[in-house]
GUDOPA-829734 format. One record per residue: residue number from 1; residue in three letters; x, z, y of N, C-alpha, C in turn. Coordinates in pm, 1 decimal. Example, Ala and Ser with C-alpha at 12.3 -4.5 7.8 and 13.67 -1.06 7.14 Angstrom:
GUKOL | 1 | ALA | 1319.0 | 780.0 | -569.0 | 1230.0 | 780.0 | -450.0 | 1320.0 | 780.0 | -330.0 .
GUKOL | 2 | SER | 1285.0 | 708.0 | -225.0 | 1367.0 | 714.0 | -106.0 | 1290.0 | 787.0 | 3.0 .
This chain:
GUKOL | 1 | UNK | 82.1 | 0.0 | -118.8 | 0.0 | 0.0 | 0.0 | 87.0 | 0.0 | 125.9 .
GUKOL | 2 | UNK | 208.1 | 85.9 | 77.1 | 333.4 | 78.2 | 237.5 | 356.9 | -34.3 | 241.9 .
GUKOL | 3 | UNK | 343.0 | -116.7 | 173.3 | 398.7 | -261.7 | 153.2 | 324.8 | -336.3 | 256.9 .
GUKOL | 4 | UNK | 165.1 | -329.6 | 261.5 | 85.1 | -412.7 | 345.7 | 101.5 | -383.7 | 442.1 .
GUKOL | 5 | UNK | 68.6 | -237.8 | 495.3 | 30.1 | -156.3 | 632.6 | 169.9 | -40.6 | 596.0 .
GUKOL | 6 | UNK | 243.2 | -102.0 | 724.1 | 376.7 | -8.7 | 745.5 | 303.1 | 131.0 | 796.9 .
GUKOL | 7 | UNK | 366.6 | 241.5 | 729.8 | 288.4 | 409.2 | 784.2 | 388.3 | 399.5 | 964.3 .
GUKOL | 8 | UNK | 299.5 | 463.6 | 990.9 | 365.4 | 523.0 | 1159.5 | 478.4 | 673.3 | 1091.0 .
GUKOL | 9 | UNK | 398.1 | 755.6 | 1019.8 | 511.0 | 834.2 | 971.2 | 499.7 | 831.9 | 812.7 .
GUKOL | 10 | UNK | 567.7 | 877.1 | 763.6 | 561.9 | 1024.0 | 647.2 | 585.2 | 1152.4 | 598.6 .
GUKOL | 11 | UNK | 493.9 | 1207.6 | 544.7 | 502.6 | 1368.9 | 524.6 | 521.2 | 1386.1 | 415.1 .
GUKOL | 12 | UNK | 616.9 | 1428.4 | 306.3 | 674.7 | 1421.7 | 178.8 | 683.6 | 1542.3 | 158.4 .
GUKOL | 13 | UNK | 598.4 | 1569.5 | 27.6 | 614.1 | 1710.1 | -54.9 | 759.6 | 1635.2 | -168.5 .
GUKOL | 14 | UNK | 870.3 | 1743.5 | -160.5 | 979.6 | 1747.6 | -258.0 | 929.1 | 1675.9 | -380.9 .
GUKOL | 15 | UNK | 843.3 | 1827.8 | -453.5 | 798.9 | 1806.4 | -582.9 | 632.6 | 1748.5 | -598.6 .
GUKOL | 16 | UNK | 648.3 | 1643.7 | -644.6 | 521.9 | 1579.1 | -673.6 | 506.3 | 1554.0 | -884.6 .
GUKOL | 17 | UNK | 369.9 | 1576.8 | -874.7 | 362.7 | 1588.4 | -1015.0 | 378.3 | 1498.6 | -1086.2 .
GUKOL | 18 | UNK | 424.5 | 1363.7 | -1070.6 | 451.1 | 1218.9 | -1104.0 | 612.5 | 1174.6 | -1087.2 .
GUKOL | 19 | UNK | 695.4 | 1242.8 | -986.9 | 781.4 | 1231.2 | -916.0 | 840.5 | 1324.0 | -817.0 .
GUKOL | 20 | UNK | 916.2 | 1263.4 | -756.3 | 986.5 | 1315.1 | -619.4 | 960.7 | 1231.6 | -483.4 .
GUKOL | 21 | UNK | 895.8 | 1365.5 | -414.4 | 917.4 | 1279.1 | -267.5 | 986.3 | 1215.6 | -260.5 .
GUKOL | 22 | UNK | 1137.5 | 1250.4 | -237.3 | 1230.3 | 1208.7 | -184.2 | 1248.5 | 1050.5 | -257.8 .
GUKOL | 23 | UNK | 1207.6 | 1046.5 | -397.3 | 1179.0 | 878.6 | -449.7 | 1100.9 | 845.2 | -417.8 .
GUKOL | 24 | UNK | 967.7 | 887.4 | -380.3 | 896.8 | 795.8 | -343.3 | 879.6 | 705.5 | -177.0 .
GUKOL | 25 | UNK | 958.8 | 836.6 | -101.6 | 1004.6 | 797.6 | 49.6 | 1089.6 | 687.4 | 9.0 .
GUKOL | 26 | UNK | 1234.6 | 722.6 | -77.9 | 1318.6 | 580.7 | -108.5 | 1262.2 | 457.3 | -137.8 .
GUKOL | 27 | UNK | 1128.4 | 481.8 | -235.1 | 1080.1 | 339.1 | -271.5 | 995.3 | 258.3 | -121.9 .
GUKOL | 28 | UNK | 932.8 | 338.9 | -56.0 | 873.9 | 269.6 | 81.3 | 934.4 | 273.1 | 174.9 .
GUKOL | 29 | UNK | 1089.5 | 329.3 | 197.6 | 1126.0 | 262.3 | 343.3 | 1261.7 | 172.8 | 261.1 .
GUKOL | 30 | UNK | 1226.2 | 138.5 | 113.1 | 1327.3 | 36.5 | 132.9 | 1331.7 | -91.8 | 206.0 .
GUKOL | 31 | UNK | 1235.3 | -124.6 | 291.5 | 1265.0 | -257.3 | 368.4 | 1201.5 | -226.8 | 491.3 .
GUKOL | 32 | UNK | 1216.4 | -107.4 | 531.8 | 1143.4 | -35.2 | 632.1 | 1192.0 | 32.6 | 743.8 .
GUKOL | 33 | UNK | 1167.3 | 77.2 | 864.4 | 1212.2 | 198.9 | 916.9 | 1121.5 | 317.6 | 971.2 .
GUKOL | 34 | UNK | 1108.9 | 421.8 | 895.6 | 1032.0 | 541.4 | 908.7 | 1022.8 | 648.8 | 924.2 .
GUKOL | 35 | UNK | 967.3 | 682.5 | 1052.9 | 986.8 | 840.1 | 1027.0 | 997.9 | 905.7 | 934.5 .
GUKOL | 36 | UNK | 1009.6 | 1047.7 | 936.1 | 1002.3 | 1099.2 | 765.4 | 1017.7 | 1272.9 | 764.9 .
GUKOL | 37 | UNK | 904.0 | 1333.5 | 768.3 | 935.3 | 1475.5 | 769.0 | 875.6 | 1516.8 | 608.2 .
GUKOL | 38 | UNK | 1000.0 | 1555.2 | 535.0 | 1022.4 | 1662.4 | 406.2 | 914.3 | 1799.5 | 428.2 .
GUKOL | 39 | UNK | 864.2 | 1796.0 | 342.9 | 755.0 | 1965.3 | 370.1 | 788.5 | 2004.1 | 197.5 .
GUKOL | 40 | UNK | 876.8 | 2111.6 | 234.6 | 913.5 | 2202.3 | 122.2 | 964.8 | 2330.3 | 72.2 .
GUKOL | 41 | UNK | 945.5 | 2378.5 | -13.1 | 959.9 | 2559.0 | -34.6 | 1121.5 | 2536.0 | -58.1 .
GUKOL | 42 | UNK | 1199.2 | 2431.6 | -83.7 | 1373.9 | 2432.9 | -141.5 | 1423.0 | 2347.6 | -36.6 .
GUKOL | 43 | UNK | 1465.9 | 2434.0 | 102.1 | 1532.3 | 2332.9 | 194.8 | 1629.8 | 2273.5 | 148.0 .
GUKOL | 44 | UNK | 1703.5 | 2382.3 | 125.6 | 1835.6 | 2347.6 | 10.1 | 1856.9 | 2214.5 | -43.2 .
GUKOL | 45 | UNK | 1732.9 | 2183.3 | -157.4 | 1789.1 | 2052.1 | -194.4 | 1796.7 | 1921.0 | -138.1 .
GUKOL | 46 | UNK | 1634.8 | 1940.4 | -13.9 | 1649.0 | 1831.0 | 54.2 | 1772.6 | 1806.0 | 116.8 .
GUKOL | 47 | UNK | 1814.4 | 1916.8 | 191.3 | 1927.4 | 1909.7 | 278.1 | 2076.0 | 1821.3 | 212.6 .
GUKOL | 48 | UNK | 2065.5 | 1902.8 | 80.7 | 2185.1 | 1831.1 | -21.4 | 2155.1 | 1677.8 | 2.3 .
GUKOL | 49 | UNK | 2036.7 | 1652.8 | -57.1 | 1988.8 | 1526.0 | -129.1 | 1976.0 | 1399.8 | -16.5 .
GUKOL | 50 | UNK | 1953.5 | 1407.8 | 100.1 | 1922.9 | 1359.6 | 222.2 | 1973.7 | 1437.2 | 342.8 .
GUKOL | 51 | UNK | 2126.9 | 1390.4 | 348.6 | 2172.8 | 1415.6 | 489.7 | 2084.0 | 1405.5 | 626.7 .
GUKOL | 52 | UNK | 2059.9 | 1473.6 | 721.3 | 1987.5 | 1421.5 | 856.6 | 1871.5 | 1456.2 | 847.4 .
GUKOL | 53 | UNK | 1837.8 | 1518.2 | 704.2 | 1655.9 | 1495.3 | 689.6 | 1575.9 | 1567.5 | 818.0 .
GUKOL | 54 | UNK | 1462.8 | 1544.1 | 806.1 | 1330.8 | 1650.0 | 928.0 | 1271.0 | 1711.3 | 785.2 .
GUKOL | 55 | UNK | 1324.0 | 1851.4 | 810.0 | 1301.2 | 1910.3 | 701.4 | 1165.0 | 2031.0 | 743.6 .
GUKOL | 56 | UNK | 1044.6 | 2045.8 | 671.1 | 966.4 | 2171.9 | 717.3 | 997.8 | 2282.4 | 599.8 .
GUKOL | 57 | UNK | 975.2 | 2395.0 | 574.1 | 998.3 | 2483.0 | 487.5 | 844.0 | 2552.7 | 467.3 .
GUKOL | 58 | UNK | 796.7 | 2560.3 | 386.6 | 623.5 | 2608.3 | 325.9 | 648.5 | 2721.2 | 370.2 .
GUKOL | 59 | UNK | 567.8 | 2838.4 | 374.4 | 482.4 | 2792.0 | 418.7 | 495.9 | 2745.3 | 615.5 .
GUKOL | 60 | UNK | 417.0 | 2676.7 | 623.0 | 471.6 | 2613.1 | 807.8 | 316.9 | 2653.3 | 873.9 .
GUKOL | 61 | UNK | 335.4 | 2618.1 | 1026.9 | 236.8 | 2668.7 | 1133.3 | 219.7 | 2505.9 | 1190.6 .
GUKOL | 62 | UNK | 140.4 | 2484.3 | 1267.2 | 133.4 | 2417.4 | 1373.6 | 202.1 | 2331.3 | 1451.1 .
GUKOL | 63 | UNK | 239.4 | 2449.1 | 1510.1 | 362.4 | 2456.8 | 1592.9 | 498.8 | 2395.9 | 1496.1 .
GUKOL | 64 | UNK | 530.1 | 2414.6 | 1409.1 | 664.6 | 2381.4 | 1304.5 | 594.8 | 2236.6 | 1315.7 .
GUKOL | 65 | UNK | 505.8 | 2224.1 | 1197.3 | 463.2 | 2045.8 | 1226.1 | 485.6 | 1950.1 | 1339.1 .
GUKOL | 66 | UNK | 476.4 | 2029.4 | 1453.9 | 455.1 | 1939.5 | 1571.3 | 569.0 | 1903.8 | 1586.5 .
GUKOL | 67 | UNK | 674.4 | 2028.6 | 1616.2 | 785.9 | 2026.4 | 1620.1 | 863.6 | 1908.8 | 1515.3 .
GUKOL | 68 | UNK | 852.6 | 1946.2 | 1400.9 | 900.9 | 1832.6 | 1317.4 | 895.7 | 1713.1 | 1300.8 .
GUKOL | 69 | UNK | 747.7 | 1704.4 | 1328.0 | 712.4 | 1539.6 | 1399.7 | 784.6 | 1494.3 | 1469.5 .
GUKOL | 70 | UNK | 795.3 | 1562.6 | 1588.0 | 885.4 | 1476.0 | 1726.7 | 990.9 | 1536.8 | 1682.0 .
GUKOL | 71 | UNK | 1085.3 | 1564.4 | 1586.3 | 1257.0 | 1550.4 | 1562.2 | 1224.2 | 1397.5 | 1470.0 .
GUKOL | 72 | UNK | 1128.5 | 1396.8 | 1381.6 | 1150.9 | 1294.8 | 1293.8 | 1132.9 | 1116.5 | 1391.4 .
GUKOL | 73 | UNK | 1054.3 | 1153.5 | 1451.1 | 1042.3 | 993.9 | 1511.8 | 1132.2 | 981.8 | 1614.1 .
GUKOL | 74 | UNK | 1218.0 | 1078.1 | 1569.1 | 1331.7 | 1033.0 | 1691.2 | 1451.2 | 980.5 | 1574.0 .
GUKOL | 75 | UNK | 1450.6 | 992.4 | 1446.4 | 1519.4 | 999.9 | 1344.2 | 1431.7 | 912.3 | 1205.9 .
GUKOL | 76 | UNK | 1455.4 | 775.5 | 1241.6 | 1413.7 | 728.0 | 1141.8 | 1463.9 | 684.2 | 1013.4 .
GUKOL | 77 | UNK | 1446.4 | 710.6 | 910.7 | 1527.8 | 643.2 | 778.8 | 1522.7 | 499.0 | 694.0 .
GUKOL | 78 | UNK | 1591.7 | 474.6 | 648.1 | 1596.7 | 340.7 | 579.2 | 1661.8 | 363.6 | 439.7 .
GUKOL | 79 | UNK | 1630.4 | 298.5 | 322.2 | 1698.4 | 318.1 | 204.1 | 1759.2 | 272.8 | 169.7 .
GUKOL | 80 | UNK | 1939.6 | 265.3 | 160.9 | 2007.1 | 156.4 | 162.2 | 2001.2 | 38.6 | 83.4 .
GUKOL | 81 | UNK | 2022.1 | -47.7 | 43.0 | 2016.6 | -168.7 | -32.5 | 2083.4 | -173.8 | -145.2 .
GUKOL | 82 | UNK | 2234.6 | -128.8 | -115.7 | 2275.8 | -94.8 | -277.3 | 2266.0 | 20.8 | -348.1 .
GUKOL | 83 | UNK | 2208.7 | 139.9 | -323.6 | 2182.8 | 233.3 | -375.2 | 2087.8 | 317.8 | -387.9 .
GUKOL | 84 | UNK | 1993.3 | 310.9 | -292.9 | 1873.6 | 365.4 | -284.7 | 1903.1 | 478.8 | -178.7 .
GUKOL | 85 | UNK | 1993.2 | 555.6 | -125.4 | 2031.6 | 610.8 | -32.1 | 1942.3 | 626.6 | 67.7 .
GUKOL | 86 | UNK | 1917.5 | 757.2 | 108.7 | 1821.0 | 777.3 | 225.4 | 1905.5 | 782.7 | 377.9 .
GUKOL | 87 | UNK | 1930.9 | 648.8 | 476.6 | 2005.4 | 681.1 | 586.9 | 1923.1 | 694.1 | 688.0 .
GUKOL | 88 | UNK | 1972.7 | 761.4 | 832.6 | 1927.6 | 671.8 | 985.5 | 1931.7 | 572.5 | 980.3 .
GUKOL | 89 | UNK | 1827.8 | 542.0 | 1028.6 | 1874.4 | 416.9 | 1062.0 | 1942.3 | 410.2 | 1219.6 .
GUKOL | 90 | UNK | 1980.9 | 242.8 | 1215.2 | 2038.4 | 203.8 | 1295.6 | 1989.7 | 243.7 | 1472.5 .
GUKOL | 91 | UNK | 1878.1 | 232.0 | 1432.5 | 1751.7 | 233.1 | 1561.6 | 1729.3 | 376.4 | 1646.4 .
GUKOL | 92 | UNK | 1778.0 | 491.8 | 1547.8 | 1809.2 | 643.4 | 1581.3 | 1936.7 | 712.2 | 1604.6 .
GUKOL | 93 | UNK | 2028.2 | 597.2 | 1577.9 | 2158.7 | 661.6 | 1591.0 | 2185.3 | 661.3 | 1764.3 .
């Protein structure tokens, strides 16, 4: 569906019961550039796993969301081409 209609953002739970956020963010901004705020109880791994991320930590307020929003669309990601790699892109650096 990211494929047809590019998202304005995304909000990625870590652990999904099918997968991983963090793969499924890789699979839709591979030809993309997207915001991207992480919402998760293990900052830790995002942080490992995705340098730069907009990370929220569970439980969050309002106020944290909002906040995270406007760090992330200032910080958009792209998935690199040969590896699947979550970077800035070019457009945020």
């Amino acid at each position: 569906m990211a494929q047809e209609r590019c998202p304005d953002l995304i909000t990625a739970d870590d652990r999904l019961g099918d997968g991983s956020g963090i793969g499924a963010v890789r699979h839709i901004c591979r030809d993309q550039t997207i915001p991207v705020v992480f919402i998760t109880a293990d900052p830790q791994h995002i942080a490992q796993t995705v340098p730069h991320a907009v990370i929220l930590e569970k439980p969050f307020t309002h106020a944290g969301l909002v906040r995270a929003i406007n760090r992330a669309v200032q910080t958009v990601f792209v998935a690199s081409p040969r590896d699947g790699t979550l970077e800035p892109s070019a457009l945020s650096q």
